[in-house]
C-alpha positions in Angstrom: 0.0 0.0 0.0 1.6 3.5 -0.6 2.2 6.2 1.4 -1.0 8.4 -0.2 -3.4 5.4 0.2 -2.6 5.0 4.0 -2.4 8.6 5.4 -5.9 9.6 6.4 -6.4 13.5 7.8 -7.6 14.5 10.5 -10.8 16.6 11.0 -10.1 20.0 11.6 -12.6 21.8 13.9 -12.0 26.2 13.4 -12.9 27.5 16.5 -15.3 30.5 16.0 -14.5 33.6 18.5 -17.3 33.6 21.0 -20.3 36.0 20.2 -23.4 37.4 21.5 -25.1 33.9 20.9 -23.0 32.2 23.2 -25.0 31.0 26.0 -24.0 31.7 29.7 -24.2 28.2 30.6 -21.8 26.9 27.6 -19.1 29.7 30.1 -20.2 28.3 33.3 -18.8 24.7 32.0 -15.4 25.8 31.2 -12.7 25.2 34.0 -9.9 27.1 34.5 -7.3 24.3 34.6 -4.0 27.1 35.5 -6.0 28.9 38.6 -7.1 24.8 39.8 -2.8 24.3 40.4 -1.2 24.1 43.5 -0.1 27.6 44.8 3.2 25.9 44.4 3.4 25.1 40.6 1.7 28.9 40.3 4.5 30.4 42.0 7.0 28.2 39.8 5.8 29.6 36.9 5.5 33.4 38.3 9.0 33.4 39.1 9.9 31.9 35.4 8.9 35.0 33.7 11.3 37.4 32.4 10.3 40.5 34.5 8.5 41.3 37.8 6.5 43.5 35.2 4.7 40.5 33.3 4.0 38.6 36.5 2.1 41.9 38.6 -0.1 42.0 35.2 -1.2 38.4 35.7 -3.0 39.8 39.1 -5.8 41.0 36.4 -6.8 37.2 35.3 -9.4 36.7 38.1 -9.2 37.2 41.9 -7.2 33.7 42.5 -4.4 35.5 40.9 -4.8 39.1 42.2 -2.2 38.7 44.9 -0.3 35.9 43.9 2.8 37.4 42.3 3.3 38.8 45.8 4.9 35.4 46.8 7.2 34.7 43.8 10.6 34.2 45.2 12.4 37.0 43.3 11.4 40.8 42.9 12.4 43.6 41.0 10.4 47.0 42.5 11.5 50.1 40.2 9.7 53.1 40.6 12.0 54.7 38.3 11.0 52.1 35.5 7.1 52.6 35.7 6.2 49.3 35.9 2.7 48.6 35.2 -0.1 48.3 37.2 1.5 51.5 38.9 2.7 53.7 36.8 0.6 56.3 37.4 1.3 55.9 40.7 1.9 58.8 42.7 4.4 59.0 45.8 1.7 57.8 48.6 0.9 54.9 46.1 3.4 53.4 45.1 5.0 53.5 48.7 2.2 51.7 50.1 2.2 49.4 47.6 5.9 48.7 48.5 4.8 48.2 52.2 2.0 45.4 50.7 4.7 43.7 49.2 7.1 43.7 51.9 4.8 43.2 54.8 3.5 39.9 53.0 5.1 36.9 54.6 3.5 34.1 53.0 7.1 33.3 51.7 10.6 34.2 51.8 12.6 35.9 49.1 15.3 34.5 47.2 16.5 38.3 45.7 15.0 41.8 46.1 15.8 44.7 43.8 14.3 48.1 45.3 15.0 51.2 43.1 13.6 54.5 44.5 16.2 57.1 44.1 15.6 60.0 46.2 11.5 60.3 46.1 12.0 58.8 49.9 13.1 60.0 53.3 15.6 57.5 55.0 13.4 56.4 57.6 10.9 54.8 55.4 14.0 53.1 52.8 15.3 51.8 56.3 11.6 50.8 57.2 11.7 48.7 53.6 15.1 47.4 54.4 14.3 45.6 57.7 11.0 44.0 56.0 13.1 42.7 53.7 15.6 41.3 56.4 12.0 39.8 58.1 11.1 38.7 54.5 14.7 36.2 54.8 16.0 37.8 51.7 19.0 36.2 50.1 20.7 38.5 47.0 19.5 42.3 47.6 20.3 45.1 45.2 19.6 48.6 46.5 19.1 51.6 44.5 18.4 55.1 46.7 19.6 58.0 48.2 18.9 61.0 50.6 17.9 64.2 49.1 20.4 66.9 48.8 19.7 70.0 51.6 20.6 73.3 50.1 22.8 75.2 51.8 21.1 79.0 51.3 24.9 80.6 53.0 27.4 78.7 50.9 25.3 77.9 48.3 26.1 74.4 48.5 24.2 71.0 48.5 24.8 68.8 51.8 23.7 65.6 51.9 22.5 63.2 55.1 24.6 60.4 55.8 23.1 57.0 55.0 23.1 54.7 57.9 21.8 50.8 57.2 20.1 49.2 59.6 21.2 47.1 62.0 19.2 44.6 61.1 20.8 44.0 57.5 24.0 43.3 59.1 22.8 40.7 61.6 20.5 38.9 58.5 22.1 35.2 58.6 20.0 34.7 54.8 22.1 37.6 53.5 24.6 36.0 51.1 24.5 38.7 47.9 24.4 42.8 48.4 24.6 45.7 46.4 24.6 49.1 47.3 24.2 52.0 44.6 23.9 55.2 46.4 24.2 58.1 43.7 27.4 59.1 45.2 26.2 60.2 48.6 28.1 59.1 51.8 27.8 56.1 53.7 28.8 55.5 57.7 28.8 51.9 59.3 26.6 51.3 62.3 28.4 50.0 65.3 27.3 46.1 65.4 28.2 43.2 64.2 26.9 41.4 60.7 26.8 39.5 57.9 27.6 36.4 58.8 26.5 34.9 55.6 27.8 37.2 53.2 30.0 36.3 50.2 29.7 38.9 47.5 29.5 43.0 48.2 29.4 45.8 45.8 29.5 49.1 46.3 28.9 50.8 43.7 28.5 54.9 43.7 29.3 55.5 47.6 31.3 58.0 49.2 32.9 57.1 52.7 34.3 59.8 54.4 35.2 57.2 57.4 39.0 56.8 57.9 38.6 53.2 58.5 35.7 52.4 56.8 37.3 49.5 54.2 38.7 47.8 57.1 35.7 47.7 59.8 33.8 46.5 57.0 35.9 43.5 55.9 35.6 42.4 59.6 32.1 42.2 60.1 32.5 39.9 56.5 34.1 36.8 57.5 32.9 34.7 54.7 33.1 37.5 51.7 34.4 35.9 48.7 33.7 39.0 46.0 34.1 42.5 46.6 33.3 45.3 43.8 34.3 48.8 44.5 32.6 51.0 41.6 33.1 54.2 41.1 32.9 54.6 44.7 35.4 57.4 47.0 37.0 56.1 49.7 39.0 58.6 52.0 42.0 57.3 53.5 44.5 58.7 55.8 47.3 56.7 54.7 46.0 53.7 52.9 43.7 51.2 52.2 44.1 47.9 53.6 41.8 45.1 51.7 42.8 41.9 53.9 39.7 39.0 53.7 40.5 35.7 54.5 38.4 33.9 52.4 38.2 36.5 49.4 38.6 34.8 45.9 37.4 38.1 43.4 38.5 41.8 43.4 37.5 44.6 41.3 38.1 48.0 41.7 36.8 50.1 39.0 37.2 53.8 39.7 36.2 56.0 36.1 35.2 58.7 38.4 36.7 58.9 41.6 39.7 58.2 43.4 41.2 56.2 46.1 42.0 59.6 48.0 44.4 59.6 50.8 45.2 62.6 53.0 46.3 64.9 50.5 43.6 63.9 47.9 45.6 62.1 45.6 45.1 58.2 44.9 46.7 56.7 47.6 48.5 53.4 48.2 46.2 49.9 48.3 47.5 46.9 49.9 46.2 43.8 49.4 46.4 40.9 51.5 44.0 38.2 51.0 45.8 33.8 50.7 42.8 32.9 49.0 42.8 35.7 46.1 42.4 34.2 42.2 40.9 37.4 40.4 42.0 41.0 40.6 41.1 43.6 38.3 41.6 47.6 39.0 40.5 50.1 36.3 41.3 53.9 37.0 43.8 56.4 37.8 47.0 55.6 38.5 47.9 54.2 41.9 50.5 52.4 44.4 49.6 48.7 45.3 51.2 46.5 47.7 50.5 42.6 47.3 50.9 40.9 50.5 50.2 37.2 50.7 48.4 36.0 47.3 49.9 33.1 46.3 46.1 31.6 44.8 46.5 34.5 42.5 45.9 33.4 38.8 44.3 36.3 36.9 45.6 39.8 37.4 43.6 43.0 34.8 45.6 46.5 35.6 44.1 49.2 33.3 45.5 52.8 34.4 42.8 55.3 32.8 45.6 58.2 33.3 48.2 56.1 30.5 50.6 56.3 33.0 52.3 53.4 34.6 51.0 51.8 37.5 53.7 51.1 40.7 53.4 47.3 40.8 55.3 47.0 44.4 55.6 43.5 46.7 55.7 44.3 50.5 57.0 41.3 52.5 57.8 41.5 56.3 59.7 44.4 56.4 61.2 44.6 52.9 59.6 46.4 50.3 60.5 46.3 46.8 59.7 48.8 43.8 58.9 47.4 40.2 61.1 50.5 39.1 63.9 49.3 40.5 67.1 48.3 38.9 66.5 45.4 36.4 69.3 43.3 37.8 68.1 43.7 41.4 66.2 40.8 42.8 62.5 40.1 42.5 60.8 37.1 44.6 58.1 35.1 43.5 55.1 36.2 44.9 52.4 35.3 42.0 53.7 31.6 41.7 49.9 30.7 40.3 49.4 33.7 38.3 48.2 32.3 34.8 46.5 35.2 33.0 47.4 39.0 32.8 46.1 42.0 31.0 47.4 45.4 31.0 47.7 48.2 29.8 50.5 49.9 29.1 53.1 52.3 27.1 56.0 51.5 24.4 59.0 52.5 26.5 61.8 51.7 29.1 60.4 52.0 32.1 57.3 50.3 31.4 59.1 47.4 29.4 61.0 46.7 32.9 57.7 46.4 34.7 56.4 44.2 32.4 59.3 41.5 33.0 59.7 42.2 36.8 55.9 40.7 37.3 56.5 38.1 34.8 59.1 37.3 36.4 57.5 36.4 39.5 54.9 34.9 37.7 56.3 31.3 37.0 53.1 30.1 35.8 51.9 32.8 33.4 50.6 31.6 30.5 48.5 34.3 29.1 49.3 38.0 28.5 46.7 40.5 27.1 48.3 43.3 26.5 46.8 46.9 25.5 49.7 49.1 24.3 48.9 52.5 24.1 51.1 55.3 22.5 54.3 56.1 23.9 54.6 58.9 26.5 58.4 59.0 25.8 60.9 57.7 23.1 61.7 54.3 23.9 66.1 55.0 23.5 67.0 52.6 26.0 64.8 50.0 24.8 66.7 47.2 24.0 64.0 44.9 21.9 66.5 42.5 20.4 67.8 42.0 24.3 68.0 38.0 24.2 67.3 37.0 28.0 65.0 39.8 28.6 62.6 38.3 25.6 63.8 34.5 26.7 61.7 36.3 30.5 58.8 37.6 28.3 57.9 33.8 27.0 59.7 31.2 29.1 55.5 30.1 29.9 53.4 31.8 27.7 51.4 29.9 25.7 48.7 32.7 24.0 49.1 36.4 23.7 46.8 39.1 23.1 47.2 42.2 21.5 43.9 44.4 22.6 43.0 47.1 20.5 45.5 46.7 17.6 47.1 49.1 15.3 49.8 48.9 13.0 52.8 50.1 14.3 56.3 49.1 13.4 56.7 48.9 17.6 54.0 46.9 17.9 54.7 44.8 15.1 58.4 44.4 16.5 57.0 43.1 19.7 54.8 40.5 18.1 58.0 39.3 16.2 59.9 39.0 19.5 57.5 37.6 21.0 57.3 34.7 17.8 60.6 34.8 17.4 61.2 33.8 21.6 57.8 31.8 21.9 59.2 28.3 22.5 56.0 26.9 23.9 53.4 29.7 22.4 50.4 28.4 21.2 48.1 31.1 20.0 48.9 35.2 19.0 45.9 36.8 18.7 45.4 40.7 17.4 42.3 42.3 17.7 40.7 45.2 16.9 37.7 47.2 18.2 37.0 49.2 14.9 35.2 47.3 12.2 36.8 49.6 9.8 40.5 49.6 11.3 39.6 46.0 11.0 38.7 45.8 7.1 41.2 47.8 6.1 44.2 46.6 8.1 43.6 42.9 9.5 44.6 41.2 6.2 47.7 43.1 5.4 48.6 42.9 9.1 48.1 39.0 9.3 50.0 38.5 6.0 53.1 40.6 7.4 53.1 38.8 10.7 52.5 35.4 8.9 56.3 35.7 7.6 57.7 36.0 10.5 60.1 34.1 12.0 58.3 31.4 14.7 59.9 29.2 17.6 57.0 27.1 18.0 55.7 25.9 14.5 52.6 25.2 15.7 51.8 28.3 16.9 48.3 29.9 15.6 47.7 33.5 14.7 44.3 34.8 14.4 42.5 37.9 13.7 39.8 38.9 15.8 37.2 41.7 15.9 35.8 42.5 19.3 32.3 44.2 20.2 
C-alpha cells in the first residue's frame, strides 16, 4: 500500500471567536485548569517570567491571581522604570504598595531589587530594608539616596549620611548585596553582621570614614567577592583590603579616586591567601600585594596612561617594580596564569612588564593593550635575548587588545614569535570594524612571515564588540 493510500487526515474543527449567541451556561462549563494548580506550581511559573512587570499584570486574570505574584521568590520594584499596574502611581501609592509587598510573609525571598532614588526620606527606605531582612531575603540590590539639603549661606548641596540598619547586618540569609547610592556618603553602624555574606558591591558610595574598608571587611568573614565601583574612599594613609576567604577583586574607579590625606590616589595593599581574580580600572595608583599566592588572573588598566607602581611588601622589605632590572624580584604570583594590562611603548614600562612576569612562573596568558608612547623608547633594548627569553619562558597565548599597526608593535609580536618556544596562539584584535577591514589582512599576512619558535603556533585575527 503506498504512502497516499494509508495517510488519512484529520478533521479540523475552526474555533469560531465567542459571540453574543454564546450562552451563559456553555461559560459556566469551562474550567480554569492554570488557577485549579497548587499555589506551588503557580509560583513556579511566576517566578519563570522574564520580569517582575509581566508577573504583577497576571493579578488581572481573576481574583485567584490578584495577589499571587506577591509570593514569587524574586522581585524587581523600580519606581524609576514605571512598571505597570503603577505607573501612574503617585508618591503615597506606590510606597504603600511597596509596604504590601514587603509586609507579606507568606514566603521568603530568594532576591529583592528596590529602586527609588531619592522620592524617599531615609526612615521609610530603612523601614523597607528591615522587612526585607524579616522577608529572609537572600541576594539584595539597593538603589536610593537622601535628598540633597541646600545650603542658602554657601550655596552648597549637603547631603544626610546613610546609615543601614542594624538589622541588614545581623541577616544570617544575607549571602549577595549591592549598594548603589548616587554618590552620597555612607557611615557603618556599630554592630556586628553578615555572617553569611559572600559577595559585596558598592557601587557609587562616598565614605568619608577613615577606616571604613577595614571595619567593613571584619564584620564579613565569609566575603568571597568584593566590587568597588566608582565609589570614594578617604584614607588617611592607605587602604588595607585583607579577607581571608576572598577569591574576586575589582576596583573600577572611572570617576573617583582612592583619596588619601592629601587627595591624591593613595597606596592599596592587598592581602588576601585565598585571592584568584583581581582587576583595578582607573587612575594611576600604588599597590602592595601581601600574601596572594592563589592569584591566577591579574587586569591593571590605568585610565591616566601612566604606569602603574606594581610594588611586593614582605615582612619588612619592600621592593619597587622601578627598580634596577638586575636587582632581585621574589616570586610572589607563583599561580598567576593570565594578565592583562595596559601599558606604554618605553623603558620604564618594558622593565615592569618583566619584573611581574618574572614572578609569575606560571603565566601563560598576557593580554596586553599598548597604548602610544609617552616618551621615546632610547634605552629599549627589543633584540635584548634573556629579557625576551623572560617575556615567553611560559606563555602559551598572547593578546594584542586594541591593535594598530605600528612598526613597535609589530616588532614586539616578532619577538615575541621569534622567543615563543611553547606559544600556542597570537591573537590581534581590533575594536574598529573599519581599522579591521582595512588593516587585518595586510597585518596578518606581514606577521605570517615571520620568524616562529614554535611551528605550531596559531595566529588569528579577531574583531571584538
Amino acid at each position: 500500500m503506498s504512502m497516499s493510500s494509508s495517510f488519512v487526515c484529520p478533521k479540523v474543527t475552526e474555533t469560531m471567536p465567542e459571540t453574543k449567541l454564546t450562552t451563559a451556561s456553555s461559560r459556566e462549563t469551562r474550567v480554569d485548569m492554570i488557577s485549579n494548580l497548587p499555589d506551588t506550581i503557580l509560583h513556579l511559573i511566576l517566578s519563570r517570567l522574564p520580569s517582575t512587570d509581566e508577573a504583577i499584570r497576571t493579578s488581572i486574570l481573576s481574583t485567584r491571581w490578584r495577589y499571587l505574584w506577591t509570593s514569587v521568590h524574586s522581585l524587581n520594584l523600580d519606581w524609576s522604570s514605571k512598571l505597570k499596574p503603577y505607573a501612574k502611581f503617585s508618591k503615597t501609592k506606590f510606597k504603600k504598595f511597596v509596604y504590601s509587598v514587603l509586609l507579606n510573609k507568606a514566603q521568603n525571598f530568594d532576591s529583592l531589587r528596590l529602586c527609588c532614588l531619592d522620592y524617599y526620606n531615609m526612615s521609610t527606605v530603612r523601614r523597607w530594608i528591615q522587612a526585607a531582612s524579616m522577608r529572609k531575603v537572600k541576594s539584595l540590590d539597593l538603589m536610593f539616596c537622601a535628598k540633597a539639603i541646600h545650603d542658602r549661606f554657601e550655596r552648597t548641596d549637603r547631603y544626610e549620611v546613610i546609615v543601614l540598619p542594624c538589622c541588614l547586618f545581623t541577616c544570617d540569609s544575607l549571602e549577595s548585596l549591592r549598594l548603589f547610592l548616587y554618590r552620597r556618603p555612607l557611615s557603618l553602624p556599630r554592630c556586628n553582621g553578615f555572617p553569611a555574606l559572600r559577595v559585596l558591591e558598592l557601587n557609587s558610595v562616598h565614605c568619608f570614614d577613615h577606616d571604613f574598608i577595614e571595619r567593613l571587611l571584619e564584620i564579613c568573614p565569609l566575603l568571597q567577592k568584593l566590587s568597588l565601583i566608582d565609589s570614594l574612599i578617604r584614607t588617611l594613609d592607605a587602604v588595607y583590603i585583607t579577607c581571608p576567604k576572598l577569591k574576586t577583586l575589582r576596583v573600577f574607579n572611572w570617576n573617583n579616586l582612592l583619596h588619601g590625606s592629601e587627595g591624591l590616589c593613595g597606596c592599596v595593599t592587598v592581602s588576601c591567601p585565598e585571592l584568584v581574580s583581581f582587576e583595578y580600572v582607573g587612575p594611576r595608583g600604588h599597590f602592595i600585594f601581601e600574601k596572594v599566592d592563589s592569584l591566577k588572573k591579574a587586569v591593571i588598566l590605568p585610565e591616566d596612561m601612566l604606569q602603574e607602581e606594581i610594588s611586593c611588601e614582605l615582612g619588612d622589605t619592600c621592593i619597587d617594580a622601578a627598580r634596577d632590572l638586575k636587582s632581585s624580584f621574589p616570586a610572589f604570583f607563583p599561580n598567576l596564569k593570565t594578565l592583562e594590562l595596559t601599558t606604554t611603548i618605553d623603558a620604564f614600562t618594558l622593565n615592569v612588564l618583566i619584573r611581574i612576569i618574572r614572578c609569575s612562573p606560571n603565566l601563560e596568558s598576557l593580554h596586553l593593550i599598548i597604548q602610544k608612547e609617552l616618551i621615546k623608547p632610547e634605552n629599549w633594548e627589543l633584540d635584548e635575548v634573556e629579557t625576551w627569553r623572560i617575556l615567553t619562558r611560559h606563555l602559551k597565548r598572547v593578546e594584542f587588545l586594541e591593535f594598530n599597526v605600528e612598526n613597535q608593535k609589530l616588532d614586539i609580536v616578532r619577538l615575541l614569535l621569534k622567543h615563543g618556544n611553547v606559544l600556542r596562539e597570537m591573537v590581534l584584535s581590533w575594536r574598529n570594524k573599519v581599522e579591521y577591514n582595512e588593516n587585518s589582512a595586510e597585518t596578518m599576512n606581514v606577521v605570517s612571515k615571520f620568524y616562529k619558535a614554535a611551528s605550531t603556533v596559531k595566529l588569528t585575527a579577531l574583531l571584538k564588540n
